[in-house]
DRENMARBA-791536 format. One record per residue (C-alpha): residue number from 1; x, y negated, z negated. Coordinates in pm, 1 decimal, padded with zeros to 6 digits. Example, Ala and Ser with C-alpha at 12.3 -4.5 7.8 and 13.67 -1.06 7.14 Angstrom:
[rec 1, [01230.0, 00450.0, -00780.0]]
[rec 2, [01367.0, 00106.0, -00714.0]]
This chain:
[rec 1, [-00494.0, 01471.2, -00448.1]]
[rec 2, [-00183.9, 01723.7, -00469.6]]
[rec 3, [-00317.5, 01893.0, -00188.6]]
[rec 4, [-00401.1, 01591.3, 00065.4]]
[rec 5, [-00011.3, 01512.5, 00037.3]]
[rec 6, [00112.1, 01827.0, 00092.4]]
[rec 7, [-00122.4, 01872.5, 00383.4]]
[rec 8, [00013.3, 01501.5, 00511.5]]
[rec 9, [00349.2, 01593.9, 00450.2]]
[rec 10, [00328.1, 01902.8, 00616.7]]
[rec 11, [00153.3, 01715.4, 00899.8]]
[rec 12, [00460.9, 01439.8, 00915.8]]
[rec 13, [00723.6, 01719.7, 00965.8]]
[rec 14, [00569.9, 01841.9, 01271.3]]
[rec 15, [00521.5, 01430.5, 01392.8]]
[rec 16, [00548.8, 01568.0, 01757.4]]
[rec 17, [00226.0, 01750.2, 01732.7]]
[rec 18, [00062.9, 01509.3, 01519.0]]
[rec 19, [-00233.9, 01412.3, 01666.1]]
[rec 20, [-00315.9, 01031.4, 01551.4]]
[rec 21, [-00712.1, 01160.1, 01475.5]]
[rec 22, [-00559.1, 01370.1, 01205.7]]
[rec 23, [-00301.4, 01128.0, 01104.8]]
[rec 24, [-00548.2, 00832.4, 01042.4]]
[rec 25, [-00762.8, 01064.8, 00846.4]]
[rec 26, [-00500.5, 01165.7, 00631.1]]
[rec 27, [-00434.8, 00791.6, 00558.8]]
[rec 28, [-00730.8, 00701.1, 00447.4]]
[rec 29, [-00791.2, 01056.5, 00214.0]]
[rec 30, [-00469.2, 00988.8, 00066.7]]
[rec 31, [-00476.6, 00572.1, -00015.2]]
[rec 32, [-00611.0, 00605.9, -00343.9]]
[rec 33, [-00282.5, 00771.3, -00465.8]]
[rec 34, [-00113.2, 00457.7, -00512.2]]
[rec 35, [-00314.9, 00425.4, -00810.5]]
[rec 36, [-00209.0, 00774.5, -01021.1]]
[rec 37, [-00070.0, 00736.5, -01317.1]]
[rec 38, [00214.9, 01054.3, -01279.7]]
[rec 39, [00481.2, 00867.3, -01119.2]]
[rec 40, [00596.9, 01193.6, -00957.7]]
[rec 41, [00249.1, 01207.7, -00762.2]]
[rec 42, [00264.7, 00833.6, -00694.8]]
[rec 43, [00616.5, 00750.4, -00604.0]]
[rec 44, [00807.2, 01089.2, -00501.2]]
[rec 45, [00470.2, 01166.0, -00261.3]]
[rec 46, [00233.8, 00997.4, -00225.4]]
[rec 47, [00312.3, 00628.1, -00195.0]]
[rec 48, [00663.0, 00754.8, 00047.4]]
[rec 49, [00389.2, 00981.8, 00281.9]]
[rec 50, [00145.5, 00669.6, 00253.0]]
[rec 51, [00419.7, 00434.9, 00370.5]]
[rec 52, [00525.5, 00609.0, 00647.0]]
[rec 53, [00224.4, 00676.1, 00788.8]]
[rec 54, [00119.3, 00353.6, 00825.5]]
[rec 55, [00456.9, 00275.7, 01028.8]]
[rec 56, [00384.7, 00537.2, 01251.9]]
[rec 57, [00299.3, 00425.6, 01614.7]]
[rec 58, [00018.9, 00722.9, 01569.2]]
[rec 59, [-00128.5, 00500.3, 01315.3]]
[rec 60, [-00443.8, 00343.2, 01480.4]]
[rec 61, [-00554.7, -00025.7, 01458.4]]
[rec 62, [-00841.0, 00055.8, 01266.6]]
[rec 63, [-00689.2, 00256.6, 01023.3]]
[rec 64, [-00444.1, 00008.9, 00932.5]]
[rec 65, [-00710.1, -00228.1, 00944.2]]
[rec 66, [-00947.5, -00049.5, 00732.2]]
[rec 67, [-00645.6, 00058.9, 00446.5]]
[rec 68, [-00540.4, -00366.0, 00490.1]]
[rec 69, [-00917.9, -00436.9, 00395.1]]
[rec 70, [-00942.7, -00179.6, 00129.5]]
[rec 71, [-00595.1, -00261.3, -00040.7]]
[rec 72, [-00702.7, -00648.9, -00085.0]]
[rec 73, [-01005.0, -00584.0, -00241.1]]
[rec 74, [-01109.1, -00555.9, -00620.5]]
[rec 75, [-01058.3, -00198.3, -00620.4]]
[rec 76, [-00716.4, -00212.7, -00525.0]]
[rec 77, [-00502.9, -00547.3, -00542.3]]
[rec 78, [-00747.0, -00749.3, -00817.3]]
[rec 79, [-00839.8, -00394.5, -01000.3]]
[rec 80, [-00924.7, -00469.9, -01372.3]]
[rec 81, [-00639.0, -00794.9, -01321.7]]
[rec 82, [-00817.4, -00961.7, -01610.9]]
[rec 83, [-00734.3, -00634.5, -01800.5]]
[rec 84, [-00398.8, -00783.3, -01876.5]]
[rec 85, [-00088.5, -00528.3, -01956.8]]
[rec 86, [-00272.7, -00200.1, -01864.3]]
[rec 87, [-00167.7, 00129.6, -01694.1]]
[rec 88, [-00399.9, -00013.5, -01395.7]]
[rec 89, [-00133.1, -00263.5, -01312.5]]
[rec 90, [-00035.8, 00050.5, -01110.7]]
[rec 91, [-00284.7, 00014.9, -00821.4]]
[rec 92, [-00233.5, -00337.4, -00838.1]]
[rec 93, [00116.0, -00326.6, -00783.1]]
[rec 94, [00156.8, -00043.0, -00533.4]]
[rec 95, [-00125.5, -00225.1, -00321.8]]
[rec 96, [00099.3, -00480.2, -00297.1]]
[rec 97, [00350.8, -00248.7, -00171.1]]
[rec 98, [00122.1, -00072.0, 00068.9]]
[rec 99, [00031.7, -00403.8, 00216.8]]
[rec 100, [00404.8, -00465.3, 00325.6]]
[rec 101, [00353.8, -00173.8, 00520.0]]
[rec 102, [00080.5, -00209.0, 00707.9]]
[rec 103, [00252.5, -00522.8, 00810.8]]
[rec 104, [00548.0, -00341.6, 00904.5]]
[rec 105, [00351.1, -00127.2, 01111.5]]
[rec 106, [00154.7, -00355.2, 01250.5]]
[rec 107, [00456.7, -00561.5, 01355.8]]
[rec 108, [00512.2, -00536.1, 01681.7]]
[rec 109, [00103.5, -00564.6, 01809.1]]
[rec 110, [00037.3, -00810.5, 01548.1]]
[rec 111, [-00308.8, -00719.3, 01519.6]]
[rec 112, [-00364.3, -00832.4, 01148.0]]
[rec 113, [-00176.8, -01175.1, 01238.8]]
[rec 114, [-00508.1, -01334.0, 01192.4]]
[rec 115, [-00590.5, -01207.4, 00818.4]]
[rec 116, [-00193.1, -01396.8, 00720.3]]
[rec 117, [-00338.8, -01673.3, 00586.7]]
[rec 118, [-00614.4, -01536.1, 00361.7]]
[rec 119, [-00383.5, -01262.4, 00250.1]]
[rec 120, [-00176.0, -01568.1, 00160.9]]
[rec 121, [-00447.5, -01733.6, -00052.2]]
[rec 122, [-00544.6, -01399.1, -00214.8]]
[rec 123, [-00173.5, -01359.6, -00313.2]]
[rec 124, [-00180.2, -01705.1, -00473.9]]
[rec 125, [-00482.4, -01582.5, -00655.1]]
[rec 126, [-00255.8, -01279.9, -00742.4]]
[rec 127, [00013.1, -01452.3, -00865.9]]
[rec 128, [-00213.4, -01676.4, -01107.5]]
[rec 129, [-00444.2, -01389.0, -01252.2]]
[rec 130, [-00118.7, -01112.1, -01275.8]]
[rec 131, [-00042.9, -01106.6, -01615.6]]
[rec 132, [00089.0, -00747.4, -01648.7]]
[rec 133, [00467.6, -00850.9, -01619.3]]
[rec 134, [00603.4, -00539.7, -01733.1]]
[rec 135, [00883.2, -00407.3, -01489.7]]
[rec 136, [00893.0, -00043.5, -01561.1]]
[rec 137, [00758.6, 00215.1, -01853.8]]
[rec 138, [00877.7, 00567.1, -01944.6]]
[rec 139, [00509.1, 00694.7, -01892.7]]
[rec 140, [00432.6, 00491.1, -01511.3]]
[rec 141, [00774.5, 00428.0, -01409.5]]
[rec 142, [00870.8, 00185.2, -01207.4]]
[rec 143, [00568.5, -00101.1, -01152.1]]
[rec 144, [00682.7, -00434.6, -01138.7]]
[rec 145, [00376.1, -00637.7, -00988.7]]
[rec 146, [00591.5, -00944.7, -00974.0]]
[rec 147, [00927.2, -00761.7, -00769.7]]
[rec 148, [00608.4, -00626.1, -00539.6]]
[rec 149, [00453.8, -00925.1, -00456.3]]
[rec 150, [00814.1, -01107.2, -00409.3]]
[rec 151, [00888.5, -00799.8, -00113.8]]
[rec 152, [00541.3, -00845.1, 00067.6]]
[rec 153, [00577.2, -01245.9, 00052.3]]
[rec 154, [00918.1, -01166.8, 00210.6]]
[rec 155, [00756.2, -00883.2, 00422.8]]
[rec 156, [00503.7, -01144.8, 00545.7]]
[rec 157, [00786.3, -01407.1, 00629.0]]
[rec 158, [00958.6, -01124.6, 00867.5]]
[rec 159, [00598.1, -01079.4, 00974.2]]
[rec 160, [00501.7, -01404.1, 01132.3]]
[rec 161, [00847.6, -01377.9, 01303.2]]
[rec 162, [00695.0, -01140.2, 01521.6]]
C-alpha cells in the first residue's frame, strides 16, 4: 500500500507529464486505503493523494465512475455497518468522504448526475444503520461517520447546482 502512494504521489508532482492512463490506474490501486487503520497511511497519504486525484481533469469518467460504484457498495460505505462501534467504521466513513470527491470532480460534466438520487436513498439507509458515532480515537484518529456524511449531503447540494 506504502508503495502505491508514494508512486501516486510521485506521479502528482510531475501532473504535467501525467498521463491520465497512469493516473486512473493509480486510483483505483490505491482506493482501498481509505480503509487502513494507521491514520498516518490513511489521512496524511493516502486519502489527500486519493482526493486529489479524483479532482483532477486527468481523472477519466470511468474511473470516477467505477471508484463511485465501488465506494457505495458493501465493501466500502455499508462494510460490517451492523458491526456497530468497530475500527471498520473507518472505510465507512472515509467512503463517505471519497464520494464528495468524485462529485467534486465530476462537477463540471456532471456525468454521475444520474446516480444523485440513489446515492440519496443509500445515504438514508446510511444514516439509519450508522451506529458507530464515535468522532475521533487515539488509535484511528479522526472518523466521524456522522461529520462525513453531513459534508457529502452538503457536497451533493453544491452538486446539483451544477
Amino acid at each position: 500500500m506504502i508503495e502505491k502512494l508514494k508512486l501516486l504521489d510521485a506521479e502528482l508532482e510531475k501532473e504535467d507529464k501525467l498521463s491520465a492512463e497512469v493516473l486512473n490506474q493509480l486510483i483505483l490501486a490505491c482506493l482501498p486505503c481509505i480503509g487502513q487503520y494507521d491514520p498516518k497511511i490513511r489521512d496524511e497519504r493516502g486519502y489527500p493523494l486519493l482526493a486529489e486525484s479524483l479532482r483532477n481533469e486527468k481523472c477519466s469518467n470511468d474511473t470516477r465512475q467505477a471508484v463511485f460504484s465501488s465506494l457505495t457498495s458493501d465493501q466500502y460505505l455499508f462494510y460490517k455497518i451492523n458491526d456497530g462501534e468497530s475500527d471498520d467504521s473507518v472505510r465507512r466513513s472515509f467512503s463517505l468522504l471519497a464520494l464528495a470527491e468524485c462529485l467534486a470532480g465530476d462537477k463540471s460534466v456532471q456525468h454521475l448526475v444520474a446516480q444523485i438520487p440513489s446515492l440519496i436513498e443509500l445515504l438514508k439507509k446510511y444514516r439509519e444503520l450508522e451506529k458507530d458515532l464515535r468522532e475521533e480515537t487515539p488509535e484511528l484518529g479522526y472518523i466521524d461517520a456522522i461529520g462525513h456524511l453531513e459534508m457529502l449531503e452538503k457536497s451533493i447540494a453544491d452538486y446539483r447546482k451544477g
